[in-house]
KOLGU-4560 file (N, C-alpha, C; in nm, 3 decimals, padded with zeros to 5 digits):
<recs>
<n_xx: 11.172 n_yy: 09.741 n_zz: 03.840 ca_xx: 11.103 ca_yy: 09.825 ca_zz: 03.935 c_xx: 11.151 c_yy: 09.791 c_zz: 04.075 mol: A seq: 1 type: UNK>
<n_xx: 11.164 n_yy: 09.877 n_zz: 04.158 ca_xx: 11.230 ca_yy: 09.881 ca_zz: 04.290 c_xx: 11.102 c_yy: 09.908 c_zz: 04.402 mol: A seq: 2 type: UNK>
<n_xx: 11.118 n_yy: 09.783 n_zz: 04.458 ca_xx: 11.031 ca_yy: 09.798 ca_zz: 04.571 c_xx: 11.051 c_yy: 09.910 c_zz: 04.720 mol: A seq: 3 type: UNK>
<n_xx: 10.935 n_yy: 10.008 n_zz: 04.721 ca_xx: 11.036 ca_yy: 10.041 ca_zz: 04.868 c_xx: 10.998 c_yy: 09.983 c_zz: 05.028 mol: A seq: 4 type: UNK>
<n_xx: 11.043 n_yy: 09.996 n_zz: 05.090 ca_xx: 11.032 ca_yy: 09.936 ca_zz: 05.210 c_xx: 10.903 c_yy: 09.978 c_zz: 05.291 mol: A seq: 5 type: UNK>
<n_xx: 10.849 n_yy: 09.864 n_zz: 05.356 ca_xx: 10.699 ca_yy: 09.944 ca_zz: 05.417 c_xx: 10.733 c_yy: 09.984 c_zz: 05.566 mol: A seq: 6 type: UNK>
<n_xx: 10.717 n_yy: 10.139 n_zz: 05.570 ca_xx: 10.759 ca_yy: 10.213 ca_zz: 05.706 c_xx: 10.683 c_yy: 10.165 c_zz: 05.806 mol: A seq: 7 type: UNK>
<n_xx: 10.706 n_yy: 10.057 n_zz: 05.932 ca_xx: 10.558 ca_yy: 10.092 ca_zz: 06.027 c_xx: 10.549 c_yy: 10.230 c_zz: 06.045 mol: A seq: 8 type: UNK>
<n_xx: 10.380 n_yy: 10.202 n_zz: 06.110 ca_xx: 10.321 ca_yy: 10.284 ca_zz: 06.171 c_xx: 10.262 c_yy: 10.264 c_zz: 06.326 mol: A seq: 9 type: UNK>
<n_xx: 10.269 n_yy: 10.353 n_zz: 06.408 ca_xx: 10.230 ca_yy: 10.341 ca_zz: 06.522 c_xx: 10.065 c_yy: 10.392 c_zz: 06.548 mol: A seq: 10 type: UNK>
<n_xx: 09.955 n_yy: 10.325 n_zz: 06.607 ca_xx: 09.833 ca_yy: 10.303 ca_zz: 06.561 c_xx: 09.835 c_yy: 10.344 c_zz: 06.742 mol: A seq: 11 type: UNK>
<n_xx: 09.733 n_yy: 10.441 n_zz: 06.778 ca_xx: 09.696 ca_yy: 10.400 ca_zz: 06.868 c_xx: 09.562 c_yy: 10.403 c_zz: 06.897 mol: A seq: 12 type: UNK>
<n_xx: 09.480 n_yy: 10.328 n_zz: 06.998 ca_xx: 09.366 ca_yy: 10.308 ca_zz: 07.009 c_xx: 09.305 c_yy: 10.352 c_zz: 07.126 mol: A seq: 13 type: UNK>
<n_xx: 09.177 n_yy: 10.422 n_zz: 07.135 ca_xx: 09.131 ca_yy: 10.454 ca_zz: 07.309 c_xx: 09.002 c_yy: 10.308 c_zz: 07.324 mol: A seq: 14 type: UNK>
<n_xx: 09.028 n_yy: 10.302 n_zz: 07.422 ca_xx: 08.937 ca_yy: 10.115 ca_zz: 07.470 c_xx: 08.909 c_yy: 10.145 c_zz: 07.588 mol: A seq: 15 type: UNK>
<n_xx: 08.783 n_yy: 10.036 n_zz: 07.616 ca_xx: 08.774 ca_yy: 10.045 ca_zz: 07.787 c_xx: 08.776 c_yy: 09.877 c_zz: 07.837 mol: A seq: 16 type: UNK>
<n_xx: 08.877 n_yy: 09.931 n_zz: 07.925 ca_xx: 08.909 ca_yy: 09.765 ca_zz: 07.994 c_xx: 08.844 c_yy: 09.725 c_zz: 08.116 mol: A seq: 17 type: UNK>
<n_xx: 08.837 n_yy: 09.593 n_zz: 08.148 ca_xx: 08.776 ca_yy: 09.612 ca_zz: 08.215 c_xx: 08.918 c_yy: 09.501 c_zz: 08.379 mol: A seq: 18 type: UNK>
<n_xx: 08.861 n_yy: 09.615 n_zz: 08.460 ca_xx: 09.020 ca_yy: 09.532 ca_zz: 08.572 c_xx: 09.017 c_yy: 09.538 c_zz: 08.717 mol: A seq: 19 type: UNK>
<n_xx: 09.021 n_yy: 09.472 n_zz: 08.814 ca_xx: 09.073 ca_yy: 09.477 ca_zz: 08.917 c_xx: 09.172 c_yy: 09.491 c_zz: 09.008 mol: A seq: 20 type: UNK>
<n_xx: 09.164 n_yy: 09.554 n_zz: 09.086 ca_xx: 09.238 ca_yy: 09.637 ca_zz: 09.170 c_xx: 09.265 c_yy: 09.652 c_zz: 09.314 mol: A seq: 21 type: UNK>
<n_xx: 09.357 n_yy: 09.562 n_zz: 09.364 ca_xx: 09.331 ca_yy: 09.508 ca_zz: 09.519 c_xx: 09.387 c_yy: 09.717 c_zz: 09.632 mol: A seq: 22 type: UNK>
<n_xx: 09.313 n_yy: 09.708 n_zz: 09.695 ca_xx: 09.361 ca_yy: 09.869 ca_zz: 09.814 c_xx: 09.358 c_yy: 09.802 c_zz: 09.935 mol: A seq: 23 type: UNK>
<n_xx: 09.495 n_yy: 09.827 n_zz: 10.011 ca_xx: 09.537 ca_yy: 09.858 ca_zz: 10.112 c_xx: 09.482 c_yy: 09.988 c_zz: 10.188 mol: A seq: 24 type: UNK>
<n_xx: 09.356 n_yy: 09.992 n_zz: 10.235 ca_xx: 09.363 ca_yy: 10.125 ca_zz: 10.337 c_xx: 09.296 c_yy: 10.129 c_zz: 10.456 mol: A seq: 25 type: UNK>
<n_xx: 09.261 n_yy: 10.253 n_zz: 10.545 ca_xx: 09.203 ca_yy: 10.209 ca_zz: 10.661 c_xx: 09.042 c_yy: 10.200 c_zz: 10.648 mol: A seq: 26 type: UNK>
<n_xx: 08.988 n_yy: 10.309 n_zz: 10.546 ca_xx: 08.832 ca_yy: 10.277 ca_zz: 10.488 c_xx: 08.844 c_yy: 10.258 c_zz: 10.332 mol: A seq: 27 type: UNK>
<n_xx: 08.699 n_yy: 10.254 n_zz: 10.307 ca_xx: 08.676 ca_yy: 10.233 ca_zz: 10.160 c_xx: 08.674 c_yy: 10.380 c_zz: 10.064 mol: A seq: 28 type: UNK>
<n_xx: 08.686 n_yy: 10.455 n_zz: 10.172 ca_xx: 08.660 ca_yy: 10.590 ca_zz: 10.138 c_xx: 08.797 c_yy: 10.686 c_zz: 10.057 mol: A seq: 29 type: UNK>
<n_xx: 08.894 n_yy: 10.582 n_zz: 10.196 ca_xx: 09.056 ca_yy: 10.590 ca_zz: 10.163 c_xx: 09.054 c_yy: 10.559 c_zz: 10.002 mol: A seq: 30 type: UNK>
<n_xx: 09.010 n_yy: 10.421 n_zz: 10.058 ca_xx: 09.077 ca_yy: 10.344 ca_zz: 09.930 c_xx: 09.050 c_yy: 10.406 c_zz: 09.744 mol: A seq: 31 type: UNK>
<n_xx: 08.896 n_yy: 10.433 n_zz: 09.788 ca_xx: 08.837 ca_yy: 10.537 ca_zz: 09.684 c_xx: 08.922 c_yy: 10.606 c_zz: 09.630 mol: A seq: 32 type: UNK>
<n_xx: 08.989 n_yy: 10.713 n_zz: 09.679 ca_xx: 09.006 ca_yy: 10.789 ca_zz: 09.697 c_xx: 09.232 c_yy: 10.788 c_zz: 09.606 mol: A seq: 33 type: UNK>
<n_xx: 09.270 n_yy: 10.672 n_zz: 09.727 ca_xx: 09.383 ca_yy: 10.647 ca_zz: 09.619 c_xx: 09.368 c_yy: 10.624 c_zz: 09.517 mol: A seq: 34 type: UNK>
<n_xx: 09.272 n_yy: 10.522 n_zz: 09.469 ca_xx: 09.261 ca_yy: 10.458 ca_zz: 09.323 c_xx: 09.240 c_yy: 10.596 c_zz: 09.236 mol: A seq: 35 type: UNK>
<n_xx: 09.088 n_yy: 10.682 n_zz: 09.279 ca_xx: 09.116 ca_yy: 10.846 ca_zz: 09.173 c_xx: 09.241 c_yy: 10.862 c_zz: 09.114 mol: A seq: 36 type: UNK>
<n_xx: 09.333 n_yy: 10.879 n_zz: 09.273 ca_xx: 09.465 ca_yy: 10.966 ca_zz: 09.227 c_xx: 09.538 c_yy: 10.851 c_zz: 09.133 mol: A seq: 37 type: UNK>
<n_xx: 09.607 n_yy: 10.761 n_zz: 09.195 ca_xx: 09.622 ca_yy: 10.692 ca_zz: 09.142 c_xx: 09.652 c_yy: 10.620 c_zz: 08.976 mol: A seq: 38 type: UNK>
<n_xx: 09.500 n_yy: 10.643 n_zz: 08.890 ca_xx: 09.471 ca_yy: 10.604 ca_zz: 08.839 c_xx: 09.422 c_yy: 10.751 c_zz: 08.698 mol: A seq: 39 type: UNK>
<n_xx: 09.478 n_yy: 10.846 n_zz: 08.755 ca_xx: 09.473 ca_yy: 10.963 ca_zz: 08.665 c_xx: 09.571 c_yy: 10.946 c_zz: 08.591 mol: A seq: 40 type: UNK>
<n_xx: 09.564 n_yy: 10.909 n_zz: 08.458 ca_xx: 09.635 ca_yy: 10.932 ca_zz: 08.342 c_xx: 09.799 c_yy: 10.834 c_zz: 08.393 mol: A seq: 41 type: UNK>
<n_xx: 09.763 n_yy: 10.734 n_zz: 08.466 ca_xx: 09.848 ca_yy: 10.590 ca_zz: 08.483 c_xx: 09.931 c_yy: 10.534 c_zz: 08.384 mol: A seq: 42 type: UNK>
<n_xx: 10.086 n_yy: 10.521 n_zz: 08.435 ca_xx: 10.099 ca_yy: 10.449 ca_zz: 08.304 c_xx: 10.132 c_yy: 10.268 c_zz: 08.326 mol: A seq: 43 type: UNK>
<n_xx: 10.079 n_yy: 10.259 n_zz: 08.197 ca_xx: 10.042 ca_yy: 10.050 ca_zz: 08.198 c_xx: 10.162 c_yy: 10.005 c_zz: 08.179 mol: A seq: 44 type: UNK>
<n_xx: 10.121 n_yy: 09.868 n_zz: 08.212 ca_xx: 10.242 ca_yy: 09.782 ca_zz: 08.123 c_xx: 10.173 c_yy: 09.665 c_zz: 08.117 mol: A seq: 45 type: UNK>
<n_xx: 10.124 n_yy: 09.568 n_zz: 07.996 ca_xx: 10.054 ca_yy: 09.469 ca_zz: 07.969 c_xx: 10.148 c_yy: 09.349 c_zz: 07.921 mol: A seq: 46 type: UNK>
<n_xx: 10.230 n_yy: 09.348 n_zz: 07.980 ca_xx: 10.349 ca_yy: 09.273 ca_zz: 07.900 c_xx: 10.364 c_yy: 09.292 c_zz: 07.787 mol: A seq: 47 type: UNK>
<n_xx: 10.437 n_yy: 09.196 n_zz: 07.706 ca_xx: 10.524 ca_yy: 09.221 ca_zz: 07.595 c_xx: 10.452 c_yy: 09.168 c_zz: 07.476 mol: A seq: 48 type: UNK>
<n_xx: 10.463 n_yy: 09.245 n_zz: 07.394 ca_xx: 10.472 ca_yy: 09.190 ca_zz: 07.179 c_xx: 10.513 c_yy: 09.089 c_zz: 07.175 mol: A seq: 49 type: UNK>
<n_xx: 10.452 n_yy: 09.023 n_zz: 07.031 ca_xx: 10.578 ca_yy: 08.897 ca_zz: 06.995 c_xx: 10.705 c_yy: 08.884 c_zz: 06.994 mol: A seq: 50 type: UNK>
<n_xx: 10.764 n_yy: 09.020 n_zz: 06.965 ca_xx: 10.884 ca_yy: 09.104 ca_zz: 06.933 c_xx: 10.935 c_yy: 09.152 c_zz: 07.014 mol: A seq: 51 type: UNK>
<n_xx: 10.902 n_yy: 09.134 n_zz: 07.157 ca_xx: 10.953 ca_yy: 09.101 ca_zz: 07.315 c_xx: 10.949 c_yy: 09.246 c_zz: 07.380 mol: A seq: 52 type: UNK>
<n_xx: 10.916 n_yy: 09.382 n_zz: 07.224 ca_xx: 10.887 ca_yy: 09.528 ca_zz: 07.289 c_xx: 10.769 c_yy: 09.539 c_zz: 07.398 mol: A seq: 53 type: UNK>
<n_xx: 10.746 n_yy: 09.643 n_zz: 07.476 ca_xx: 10.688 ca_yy: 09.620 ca_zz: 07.607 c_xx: 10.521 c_yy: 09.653 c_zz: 07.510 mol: A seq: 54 type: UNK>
<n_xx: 10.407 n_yy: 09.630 n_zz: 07.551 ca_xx: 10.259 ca_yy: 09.704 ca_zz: 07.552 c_xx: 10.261 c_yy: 09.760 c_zz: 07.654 mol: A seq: 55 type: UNK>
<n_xx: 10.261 n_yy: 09.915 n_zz: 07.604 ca_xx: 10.259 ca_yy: 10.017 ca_zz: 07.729 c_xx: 10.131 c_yy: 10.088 c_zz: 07.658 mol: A seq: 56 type: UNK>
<n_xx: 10.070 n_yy: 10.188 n_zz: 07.794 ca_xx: 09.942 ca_yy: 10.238 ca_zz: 07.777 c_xx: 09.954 c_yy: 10.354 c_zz: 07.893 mol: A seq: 57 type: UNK>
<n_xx: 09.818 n_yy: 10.405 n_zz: 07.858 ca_xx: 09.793 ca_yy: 10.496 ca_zz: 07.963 c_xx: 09.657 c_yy: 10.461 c_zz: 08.020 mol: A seq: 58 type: UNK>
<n_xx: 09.615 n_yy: 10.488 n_zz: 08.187 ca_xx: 09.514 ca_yy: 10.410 ca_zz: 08.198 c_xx: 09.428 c_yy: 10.575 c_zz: 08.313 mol: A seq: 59 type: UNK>
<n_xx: 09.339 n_yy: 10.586 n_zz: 08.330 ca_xx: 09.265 ca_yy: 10.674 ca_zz: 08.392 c_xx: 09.108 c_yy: 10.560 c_zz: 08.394 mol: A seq: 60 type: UNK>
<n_xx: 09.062 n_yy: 10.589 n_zz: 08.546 ca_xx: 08.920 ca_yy: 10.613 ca_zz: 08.615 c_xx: 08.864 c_yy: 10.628 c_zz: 08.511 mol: A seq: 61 type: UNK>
<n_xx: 08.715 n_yy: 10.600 n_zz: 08.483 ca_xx: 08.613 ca_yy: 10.650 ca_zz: 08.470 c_xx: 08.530 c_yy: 10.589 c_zz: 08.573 mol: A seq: 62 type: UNK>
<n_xx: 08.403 n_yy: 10.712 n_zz: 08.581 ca_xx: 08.323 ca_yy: 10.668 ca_zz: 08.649 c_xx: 08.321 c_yy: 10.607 c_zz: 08.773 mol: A seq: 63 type: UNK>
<n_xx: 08.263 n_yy: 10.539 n_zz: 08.887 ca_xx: 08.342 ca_yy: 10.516 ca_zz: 09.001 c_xx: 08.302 c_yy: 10.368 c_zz: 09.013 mol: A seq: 64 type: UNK>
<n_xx: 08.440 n_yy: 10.334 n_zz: 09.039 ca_xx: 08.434 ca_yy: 10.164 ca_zz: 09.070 c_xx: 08.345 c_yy: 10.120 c_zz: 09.137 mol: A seq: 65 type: UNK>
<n_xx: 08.312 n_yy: 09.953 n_zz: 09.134 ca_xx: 08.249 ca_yy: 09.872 ca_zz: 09.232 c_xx: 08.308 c_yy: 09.818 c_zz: 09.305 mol: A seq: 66 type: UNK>
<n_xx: 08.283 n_yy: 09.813 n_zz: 09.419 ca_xx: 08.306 ca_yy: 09.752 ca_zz: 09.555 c_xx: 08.264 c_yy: 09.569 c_zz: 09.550 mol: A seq: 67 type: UNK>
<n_xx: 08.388 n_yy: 09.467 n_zz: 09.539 ca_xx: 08.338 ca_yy: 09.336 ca_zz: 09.515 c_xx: 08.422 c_yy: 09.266 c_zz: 09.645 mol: A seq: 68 type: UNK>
<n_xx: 08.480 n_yy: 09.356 n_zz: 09.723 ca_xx: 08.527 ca_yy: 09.222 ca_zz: 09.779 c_xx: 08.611 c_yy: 09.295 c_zz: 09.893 mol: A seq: 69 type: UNK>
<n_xx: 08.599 n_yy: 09.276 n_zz: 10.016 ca_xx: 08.677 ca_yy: 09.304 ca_zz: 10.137 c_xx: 08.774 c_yy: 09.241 c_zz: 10.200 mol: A seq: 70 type: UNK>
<n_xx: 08.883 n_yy: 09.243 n_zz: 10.240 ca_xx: 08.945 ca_yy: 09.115 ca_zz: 10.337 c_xx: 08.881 c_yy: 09.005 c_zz: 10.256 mol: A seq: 71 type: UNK>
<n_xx: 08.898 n_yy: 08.946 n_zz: 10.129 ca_xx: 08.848 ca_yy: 08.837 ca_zz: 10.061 c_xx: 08.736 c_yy: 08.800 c_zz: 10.103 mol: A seq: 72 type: UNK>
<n_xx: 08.653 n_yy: 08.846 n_zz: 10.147 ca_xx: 08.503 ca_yy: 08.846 ca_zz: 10.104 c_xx: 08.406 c_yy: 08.929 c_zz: 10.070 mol: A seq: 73 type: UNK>
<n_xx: 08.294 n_yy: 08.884 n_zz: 10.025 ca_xx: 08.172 ca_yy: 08.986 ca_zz: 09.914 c_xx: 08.143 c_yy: 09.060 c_zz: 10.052 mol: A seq: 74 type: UNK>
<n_xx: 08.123 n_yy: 09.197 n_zz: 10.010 ca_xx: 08.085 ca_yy: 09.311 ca_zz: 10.085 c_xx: 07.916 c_yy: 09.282 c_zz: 10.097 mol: A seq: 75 type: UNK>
<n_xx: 07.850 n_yy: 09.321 n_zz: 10.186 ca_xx: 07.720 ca_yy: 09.341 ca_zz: 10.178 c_xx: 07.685 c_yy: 09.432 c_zz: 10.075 mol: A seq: 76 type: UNK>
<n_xx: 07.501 n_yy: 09.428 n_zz: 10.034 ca_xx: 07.485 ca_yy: 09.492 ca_zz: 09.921 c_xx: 07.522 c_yy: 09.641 c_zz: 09.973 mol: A seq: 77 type: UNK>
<n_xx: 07.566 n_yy: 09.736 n_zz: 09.891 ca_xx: 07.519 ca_yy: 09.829 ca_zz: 09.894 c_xx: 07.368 c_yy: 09.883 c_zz: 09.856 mol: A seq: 78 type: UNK>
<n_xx: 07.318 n_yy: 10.039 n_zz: 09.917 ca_xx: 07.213 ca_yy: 10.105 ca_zz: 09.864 c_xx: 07.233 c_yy: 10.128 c_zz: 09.712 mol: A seq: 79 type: UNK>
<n_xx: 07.341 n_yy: 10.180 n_zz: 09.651 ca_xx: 07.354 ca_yy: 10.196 ca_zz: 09.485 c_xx: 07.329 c_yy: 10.017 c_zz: 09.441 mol: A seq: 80 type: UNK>
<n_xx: 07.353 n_yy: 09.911 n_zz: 09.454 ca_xx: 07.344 ca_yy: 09.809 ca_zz: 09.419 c_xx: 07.201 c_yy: 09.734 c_zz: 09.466 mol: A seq: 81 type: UNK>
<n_xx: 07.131 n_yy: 09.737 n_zz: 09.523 ca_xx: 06.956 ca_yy: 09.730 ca_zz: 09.611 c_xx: 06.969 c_yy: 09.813 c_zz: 09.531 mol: A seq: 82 type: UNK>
<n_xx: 06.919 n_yy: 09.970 n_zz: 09.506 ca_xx: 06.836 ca_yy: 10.033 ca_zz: 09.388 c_xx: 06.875 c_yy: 09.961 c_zz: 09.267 mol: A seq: 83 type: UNK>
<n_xx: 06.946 n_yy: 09.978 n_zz: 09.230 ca_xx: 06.960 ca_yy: 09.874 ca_zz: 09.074 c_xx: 06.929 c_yy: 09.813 c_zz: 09.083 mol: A seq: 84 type: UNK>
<n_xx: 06.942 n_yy: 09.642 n_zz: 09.146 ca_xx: 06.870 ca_yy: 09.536 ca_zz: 09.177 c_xx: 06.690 c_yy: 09.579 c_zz: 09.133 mol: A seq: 85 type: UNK>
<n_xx: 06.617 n_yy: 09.666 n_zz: 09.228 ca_xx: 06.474 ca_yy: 09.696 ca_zz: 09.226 c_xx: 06.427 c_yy: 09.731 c_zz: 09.079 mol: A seq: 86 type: UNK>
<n_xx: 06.560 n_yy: 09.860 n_zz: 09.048 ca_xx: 06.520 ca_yy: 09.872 ca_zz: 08.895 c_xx: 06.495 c_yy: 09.725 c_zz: 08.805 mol: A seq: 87 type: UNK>
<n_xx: 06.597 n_yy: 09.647 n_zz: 08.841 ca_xx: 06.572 ca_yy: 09.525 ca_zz: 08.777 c_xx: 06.437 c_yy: 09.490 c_zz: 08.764 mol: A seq: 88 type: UNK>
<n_xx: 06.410 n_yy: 09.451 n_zz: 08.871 ca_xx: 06.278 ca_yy: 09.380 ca_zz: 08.913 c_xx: 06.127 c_yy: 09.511 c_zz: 08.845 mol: A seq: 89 type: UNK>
<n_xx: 06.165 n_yy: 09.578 n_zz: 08.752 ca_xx: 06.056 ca_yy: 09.692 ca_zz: 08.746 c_xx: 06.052 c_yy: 09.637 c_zz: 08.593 mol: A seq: 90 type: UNK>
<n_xx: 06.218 n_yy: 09.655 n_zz: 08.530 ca_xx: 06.226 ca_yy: 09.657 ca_zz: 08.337 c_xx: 06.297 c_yy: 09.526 c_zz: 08.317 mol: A seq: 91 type: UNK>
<n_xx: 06.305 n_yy: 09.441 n_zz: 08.433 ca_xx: 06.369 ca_yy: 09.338 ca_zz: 08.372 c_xx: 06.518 c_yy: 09.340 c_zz: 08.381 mol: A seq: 92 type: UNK>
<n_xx: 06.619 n_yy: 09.521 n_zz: 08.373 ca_xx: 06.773 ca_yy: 09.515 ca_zz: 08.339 c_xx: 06.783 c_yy: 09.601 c_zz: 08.442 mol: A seq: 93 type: UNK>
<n_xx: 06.939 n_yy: 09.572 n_zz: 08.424 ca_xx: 06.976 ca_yy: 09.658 ca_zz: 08.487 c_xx: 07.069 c_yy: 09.746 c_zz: 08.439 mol: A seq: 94 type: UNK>
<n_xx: 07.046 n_yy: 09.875 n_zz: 08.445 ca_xx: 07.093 ca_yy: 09.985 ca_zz: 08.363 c_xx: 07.252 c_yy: 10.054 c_zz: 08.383 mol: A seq: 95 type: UNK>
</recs>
């Protein structure tokens, strides 16, 4: 009996990652605003396989980022971040 050879297959998967993202701009509004474009249907590169082929991806926005950090330091709270916070303090989480 003759064995036949096992064909790969290419598998792909949709995931949500989670990543940071340093912006160069003159507001936050800018910066907003590149990352959208930016970040519409992006293509990755996560380095390489064992097999030294690249991990490539495609990467798109959801939803709109958080604001963690200015000129290397923590931004004051925002109002979206104080309401959450309060929600906290009502159920315990934050949603």
């Amino acid at each position: 009996m003759t064995l036949l050879p096992t064909v790969p297959k290419e598998f792909m998967f949709d995931m949500t990652l989670s990543t940071s993202i340093r912006v160069t701009a003159t507001s936050e509004a800018e910066a907003r605003s590149m990352l959208k474009e930016a970040l519409d249907c992006a293509d990755t590169n996560f380095g390489a396989w064992p097999n030294g082929d690249p991990i490539l991806g495609e990467a798109s926005m959801i939803g709109k980022p958080t604001l963690v950090e200015v000129d290397g330091e923590f931004p004051p709270p925002s109002i979206e971040f104080l309401s959450r916070a309060a929600l906290q303090e009502d159920d315990g989480e934050i949603d």
